[in-house]
C-alpha positions as CSV (number, residue, x, y, z in Angstrom):
1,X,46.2,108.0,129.7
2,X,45.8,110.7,127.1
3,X,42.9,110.9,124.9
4,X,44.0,111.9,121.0
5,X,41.2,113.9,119.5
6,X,41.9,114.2,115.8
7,X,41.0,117.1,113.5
8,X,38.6,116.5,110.4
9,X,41.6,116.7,107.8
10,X,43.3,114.0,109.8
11,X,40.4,111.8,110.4
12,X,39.8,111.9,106.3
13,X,43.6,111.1,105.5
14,X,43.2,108.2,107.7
15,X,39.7,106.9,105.9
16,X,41.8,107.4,102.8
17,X,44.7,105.5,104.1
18,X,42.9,102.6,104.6
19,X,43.0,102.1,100.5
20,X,46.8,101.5,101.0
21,X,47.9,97.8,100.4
22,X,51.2,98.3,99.2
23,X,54.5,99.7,100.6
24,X,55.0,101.0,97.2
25,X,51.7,103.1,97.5
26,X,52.8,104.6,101.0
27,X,55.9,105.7,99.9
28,X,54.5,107.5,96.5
29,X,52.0,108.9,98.9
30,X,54.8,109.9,101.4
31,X,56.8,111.3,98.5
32,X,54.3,113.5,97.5
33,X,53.1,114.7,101.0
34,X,57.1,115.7,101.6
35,X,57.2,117.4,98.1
36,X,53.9,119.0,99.0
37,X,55.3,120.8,102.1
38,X,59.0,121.7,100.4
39,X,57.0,123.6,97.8
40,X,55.4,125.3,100.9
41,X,58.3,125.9,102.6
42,X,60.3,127.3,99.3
43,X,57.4,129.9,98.9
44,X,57.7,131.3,102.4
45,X,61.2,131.5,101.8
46,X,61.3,133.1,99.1
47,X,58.5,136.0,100.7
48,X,61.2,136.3,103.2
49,X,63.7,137.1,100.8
50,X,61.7,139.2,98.4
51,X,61.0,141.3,101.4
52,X,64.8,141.9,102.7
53,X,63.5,139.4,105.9
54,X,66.8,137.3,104.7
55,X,69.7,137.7,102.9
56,X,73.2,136.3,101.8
57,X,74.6,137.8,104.8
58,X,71.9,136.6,107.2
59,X,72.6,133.2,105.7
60,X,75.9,133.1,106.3
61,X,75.4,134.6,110.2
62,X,73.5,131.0,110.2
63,X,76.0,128.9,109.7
64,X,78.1,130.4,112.6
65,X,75.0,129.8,115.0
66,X,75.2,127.1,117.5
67,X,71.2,127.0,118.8
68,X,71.7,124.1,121.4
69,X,69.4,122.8,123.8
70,X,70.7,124.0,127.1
71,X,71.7,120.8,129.6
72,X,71.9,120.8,133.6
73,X,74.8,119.2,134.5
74,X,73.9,116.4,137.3
């Protein structure tokens, strides 16, 4: 079996999740981790825009684009 070895940040957000006693709590905290990293995201994207990287015309290449996982047939 697999040994997990955890990173510092990960080993302090689970000392801090032990404080957690409600399923109210975790989902505030979930909440504001996923709000956390779609301000993140929305910043990259928009450097990608500012910097011609994307465009409406990009975007709407992306919507025609069918990335599938390839499958062997058996």
């Amino acid at each position: 079996m697999e040994r997990t070895v955890f990173n510092a940040a990960q080993l302090q957000i689970l000392d801090l999740m032990a404080y957690v006693e409600s399923e109210d709590t975790l989902n505030e905290i979930k909440d504001m981790l996923s709000s956390y990293f779609a301000q993140k995201a929305e910043k990259e994207i928009d450097k990608l825009w500012d910097s011609g990287q994307i465009n409406n015309s990009v975007i709407e290449e992306w919507k025609c684009e069918h990335m599938r996982t390839p499958y062997k047939a058996k």
